[in-house]
VOROPA-450154 format. One line per field, with one value per residue (C-alpha): residue number from 1; z, y, x. Coordinates in pm, whole numbers, m for minus. Each point is the difference from the previous one (the first is absolute). Layout:
<pts>
num = NUM | ...;
zz = Z | ...;
yy = Y | ...;
xx = X | ...;
</pts>
This chain:
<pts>
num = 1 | 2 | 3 | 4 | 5 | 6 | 7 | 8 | 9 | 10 | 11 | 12 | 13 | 14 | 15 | 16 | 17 | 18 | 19 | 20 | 21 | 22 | 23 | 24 | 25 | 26 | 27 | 28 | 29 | 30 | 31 | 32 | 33 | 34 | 35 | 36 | 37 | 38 | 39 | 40 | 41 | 42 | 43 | 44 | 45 | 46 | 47 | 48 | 49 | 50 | 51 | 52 | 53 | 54 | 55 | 56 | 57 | 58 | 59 | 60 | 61 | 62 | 63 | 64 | 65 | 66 | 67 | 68 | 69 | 70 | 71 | 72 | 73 | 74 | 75 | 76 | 77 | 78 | 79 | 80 | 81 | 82 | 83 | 84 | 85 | 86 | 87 | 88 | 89 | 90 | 91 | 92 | 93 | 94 | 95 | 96 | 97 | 98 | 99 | 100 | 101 | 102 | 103 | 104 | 105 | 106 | 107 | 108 | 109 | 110 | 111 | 112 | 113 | 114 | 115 | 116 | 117 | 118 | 119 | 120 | 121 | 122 | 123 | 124 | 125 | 126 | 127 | 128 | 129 | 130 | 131 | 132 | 133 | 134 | 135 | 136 | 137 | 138 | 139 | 140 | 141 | 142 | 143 | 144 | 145 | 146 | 147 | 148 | 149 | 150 | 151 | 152 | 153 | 154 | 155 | 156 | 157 | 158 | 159 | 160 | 161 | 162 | 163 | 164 | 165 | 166 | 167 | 168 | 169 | 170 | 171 | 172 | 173 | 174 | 175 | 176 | 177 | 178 | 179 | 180 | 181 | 182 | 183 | 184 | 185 | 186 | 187 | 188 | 189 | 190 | 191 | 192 | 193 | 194 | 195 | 196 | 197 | 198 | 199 | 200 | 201 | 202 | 203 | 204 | 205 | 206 | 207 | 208 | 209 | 210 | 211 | 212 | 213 | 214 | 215 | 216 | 217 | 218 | 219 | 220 | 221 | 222 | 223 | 224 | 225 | 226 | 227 | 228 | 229 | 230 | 231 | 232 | 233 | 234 | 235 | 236 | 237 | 238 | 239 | 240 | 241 | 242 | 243 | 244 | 245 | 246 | 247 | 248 | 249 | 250 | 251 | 252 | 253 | 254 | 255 | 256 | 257 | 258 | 259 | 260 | 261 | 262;
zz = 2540 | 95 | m280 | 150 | 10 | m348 | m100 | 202 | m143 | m344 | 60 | 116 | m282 | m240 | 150 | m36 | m363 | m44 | 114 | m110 | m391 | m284 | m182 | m3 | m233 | 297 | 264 | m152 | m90 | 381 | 121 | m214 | 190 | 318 | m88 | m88 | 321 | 216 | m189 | 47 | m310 | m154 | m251 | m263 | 71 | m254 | 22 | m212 | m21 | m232 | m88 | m290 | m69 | 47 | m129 | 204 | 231 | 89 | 277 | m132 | m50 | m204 | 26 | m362 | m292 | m11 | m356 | m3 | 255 | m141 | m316 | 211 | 269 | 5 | 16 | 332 | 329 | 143 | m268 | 48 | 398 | 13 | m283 | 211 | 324 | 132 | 58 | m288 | 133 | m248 | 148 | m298 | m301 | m252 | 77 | m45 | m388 | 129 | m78 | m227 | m119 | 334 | 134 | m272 | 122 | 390 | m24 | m239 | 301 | 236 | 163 | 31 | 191 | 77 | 224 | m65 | 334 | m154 | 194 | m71 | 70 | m43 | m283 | m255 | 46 | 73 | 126 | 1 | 212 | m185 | 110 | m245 | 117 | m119 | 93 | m35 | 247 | 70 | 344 | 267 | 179 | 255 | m234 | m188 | 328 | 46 | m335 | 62 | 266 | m172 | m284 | 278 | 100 | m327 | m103 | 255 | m75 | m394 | 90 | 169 | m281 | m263 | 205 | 18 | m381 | m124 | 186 | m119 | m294 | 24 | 164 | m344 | m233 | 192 | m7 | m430 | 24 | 202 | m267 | m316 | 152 | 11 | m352 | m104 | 195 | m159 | m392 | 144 | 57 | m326 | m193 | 194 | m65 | m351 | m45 | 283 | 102 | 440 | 123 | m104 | m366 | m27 | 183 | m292 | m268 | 172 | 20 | m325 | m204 | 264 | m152 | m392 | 35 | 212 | 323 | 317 | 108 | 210 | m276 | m193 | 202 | 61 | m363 | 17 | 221 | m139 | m337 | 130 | 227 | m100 | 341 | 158 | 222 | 363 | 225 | 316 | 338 | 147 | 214 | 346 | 253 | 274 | 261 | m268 | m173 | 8 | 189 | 267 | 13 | 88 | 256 | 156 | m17 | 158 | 385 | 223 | 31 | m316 | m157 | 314 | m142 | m385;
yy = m1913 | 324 | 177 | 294 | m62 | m119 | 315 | 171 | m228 | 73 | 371 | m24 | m229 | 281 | 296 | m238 | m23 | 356 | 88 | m296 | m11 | 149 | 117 | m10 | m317 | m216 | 130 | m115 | m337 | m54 | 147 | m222 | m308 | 144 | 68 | m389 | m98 | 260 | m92 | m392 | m252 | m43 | 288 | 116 | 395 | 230 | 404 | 245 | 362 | 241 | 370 | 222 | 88 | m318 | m370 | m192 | m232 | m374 | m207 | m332 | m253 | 79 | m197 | m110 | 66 | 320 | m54 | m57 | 212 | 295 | 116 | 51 | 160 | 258 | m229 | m204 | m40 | 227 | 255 | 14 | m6 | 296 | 195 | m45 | 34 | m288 | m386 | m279 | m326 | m318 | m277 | m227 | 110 | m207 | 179 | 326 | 183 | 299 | 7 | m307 | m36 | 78 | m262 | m254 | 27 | m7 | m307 | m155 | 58 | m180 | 243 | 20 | 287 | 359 | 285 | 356 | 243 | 418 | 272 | 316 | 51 | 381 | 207 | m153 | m356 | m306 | m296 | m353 | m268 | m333 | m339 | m277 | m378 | m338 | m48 | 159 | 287 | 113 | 124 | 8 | 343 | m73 | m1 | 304 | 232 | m133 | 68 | 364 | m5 | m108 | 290 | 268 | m66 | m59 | 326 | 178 | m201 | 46 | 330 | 21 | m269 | 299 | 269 | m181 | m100 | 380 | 82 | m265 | 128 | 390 | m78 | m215 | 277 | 253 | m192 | m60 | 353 | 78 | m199 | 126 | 409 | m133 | m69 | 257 | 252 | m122 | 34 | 389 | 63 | m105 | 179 | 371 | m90 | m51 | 304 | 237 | m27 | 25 | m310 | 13 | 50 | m323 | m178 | 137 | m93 | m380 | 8 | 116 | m239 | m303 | 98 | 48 | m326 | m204 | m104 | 58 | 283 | m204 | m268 | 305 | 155 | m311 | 9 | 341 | m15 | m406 | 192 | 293 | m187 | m364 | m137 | m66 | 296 | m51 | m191 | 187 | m104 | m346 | 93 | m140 | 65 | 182 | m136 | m299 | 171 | m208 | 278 | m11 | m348 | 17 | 296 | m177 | m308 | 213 | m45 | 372 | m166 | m5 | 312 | 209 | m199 | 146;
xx = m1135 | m180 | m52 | 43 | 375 | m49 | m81 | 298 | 257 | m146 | 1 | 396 | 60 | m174 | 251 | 270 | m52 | m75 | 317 | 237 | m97 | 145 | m349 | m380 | 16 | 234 | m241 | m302 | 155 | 99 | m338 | m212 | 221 | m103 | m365 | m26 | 124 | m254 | m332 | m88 | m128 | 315 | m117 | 309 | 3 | 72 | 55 | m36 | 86 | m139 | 118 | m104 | 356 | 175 | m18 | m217 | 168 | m125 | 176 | 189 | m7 | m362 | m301 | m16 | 249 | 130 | m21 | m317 | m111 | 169 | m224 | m281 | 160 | m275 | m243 | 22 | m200 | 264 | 27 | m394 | m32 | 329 | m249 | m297 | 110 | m169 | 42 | m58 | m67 | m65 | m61 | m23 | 220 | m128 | m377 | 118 | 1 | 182 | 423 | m61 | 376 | 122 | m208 | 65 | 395 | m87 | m182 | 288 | 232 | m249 | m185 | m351 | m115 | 109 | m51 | 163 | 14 | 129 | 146 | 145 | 385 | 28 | 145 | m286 | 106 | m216 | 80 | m197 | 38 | m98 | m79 | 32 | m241 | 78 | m368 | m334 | m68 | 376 | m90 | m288 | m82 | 320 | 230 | m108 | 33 | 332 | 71 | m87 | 242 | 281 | m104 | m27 | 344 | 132 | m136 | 247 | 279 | m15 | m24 | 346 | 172 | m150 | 190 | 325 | m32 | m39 | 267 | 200 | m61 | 23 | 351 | 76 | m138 | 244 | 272 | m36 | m62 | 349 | 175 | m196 | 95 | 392 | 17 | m203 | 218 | 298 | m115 | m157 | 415 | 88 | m248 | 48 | 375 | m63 | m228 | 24 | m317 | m155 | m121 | m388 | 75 | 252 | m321 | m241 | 222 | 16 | m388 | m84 | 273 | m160 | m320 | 134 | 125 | m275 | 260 | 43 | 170 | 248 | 32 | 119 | 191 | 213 | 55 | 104 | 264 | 133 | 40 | 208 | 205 | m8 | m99 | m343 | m125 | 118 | m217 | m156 | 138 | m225 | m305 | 18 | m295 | 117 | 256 | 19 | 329 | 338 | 131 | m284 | 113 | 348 | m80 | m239 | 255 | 346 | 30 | 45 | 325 | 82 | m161 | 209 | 325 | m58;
</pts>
């Protein structure tokens, strides 16, 4: 096939991803599938996404143990190429000194050469796209530049999947934070009951006893108000995304007809 259209279907197959899984870690695991499929030689492809503020991410299923692989995470071809900036090619593992446990477990799991291509993603992260060959020299020039390829457009990709994750998760941290201010609100009424106090002096009295007693100022706030009234602080109402309600449902379910006849 052309690989022209290769590289189109790839590209669709990239957004697709982007858009359709549930984090960074999914989207890598599905890309690295893809990757495999675009660059020829039967290579096993493995990606890897590094941030100075977040656990560094490898696509599964890994290369070698995990296990293994794992105490030396900081020193690998891909750890060394995303530090650098700039390709690492071996084209005979069991020549090369450099990443000596690292290469002691690749070779266990039957490969025999490596090449590492790094790109930036944006926001400080780097991201490495590895090939993994069961024989010497894991790719000619040809597969290299289409190797590049795939990493251009996996660059833009990852960059959408990173989007939807942090906003996946901003909309999680608000929604803890929706249900932490219920219960909090709720001990703040029993305490300015209970002493007469305005609103910001029951909330200093529930952040310096959190602190006194090393706990969260929910946690202790639901304590609060289970010891005054002997039940468990009410729980907020459920957060649905908009037009995703129950009753959005059954308006969007009742016939003219039948909303004229009510």
């Amino acid at each position: 096939m052309d690989r022209s259209v290769d590289r189109v279907e790839t590209i669709l197959e990239l957004q697709d991803l982007a858009l359709s899984t549930t984090g960074v870690q999914d989207f890598i695991d599905g890309a690295a599938e893809v990757a495999a499929r675009y660059v020829p030689g039967g290579c096993h492809v493995e990606i890897t996404v590094h941030h100075p503020e977040r656990a560094t991410l490898t696509s599964r299923p890994r290369a070698a143990d995990p296990e293994t692989v794992a105490p030396m995470a900081d020193d690998t071809p891909a750890e060394a190429a995303a530090r650098a900036g700039a390709p690492i090619i071996v084209g005979d593992l069991t020549l090369d000194p450099r990443w000596d446990a690292w290469s002691r477990a690749a070779r266990a799991a039957g490969f025999m050469s490596v090449a590492v291509l790094p790109g930036p993603v944006g926001d400080c992260a780097r991201l490495a796209l590895t090939l993994y060959g069961l024989s010497p020299d894991v790719g000619d020039a040809a597969t290299l530049r289409l190797a590049e390829m795939c990493l251009t457009d996996l660059h833009g990709a990852l960059r959408v999947a990173q989007r939807l994750a942090d906003v996946e998760q901003a909309n999680e941290d608000l929604k803890t934070a929706i249900a932490s201010r219920a219960v909090i609100d709720q001990a703040m009424g029993v305490i300015m009951a209970q002493n007469r106090c305005s609103a910001p002096e029951a909330f200093k009295f529930l952040r310096r006893a959190s602190q006194n007693r090393n706990m969260k100022v929910r946690e202790l706030a639901a304590d609060l108000i289970t010891g005054v009234t002997h039940v468990a602080p009410v729980p907020p109402a459920p957060f649905y995304p908009r037009g995703t309600a129950p009753a959005d449902r059954t308006r969007r379910t009742t016939t003219p007809d039948a909303a004229h006849a009510v």
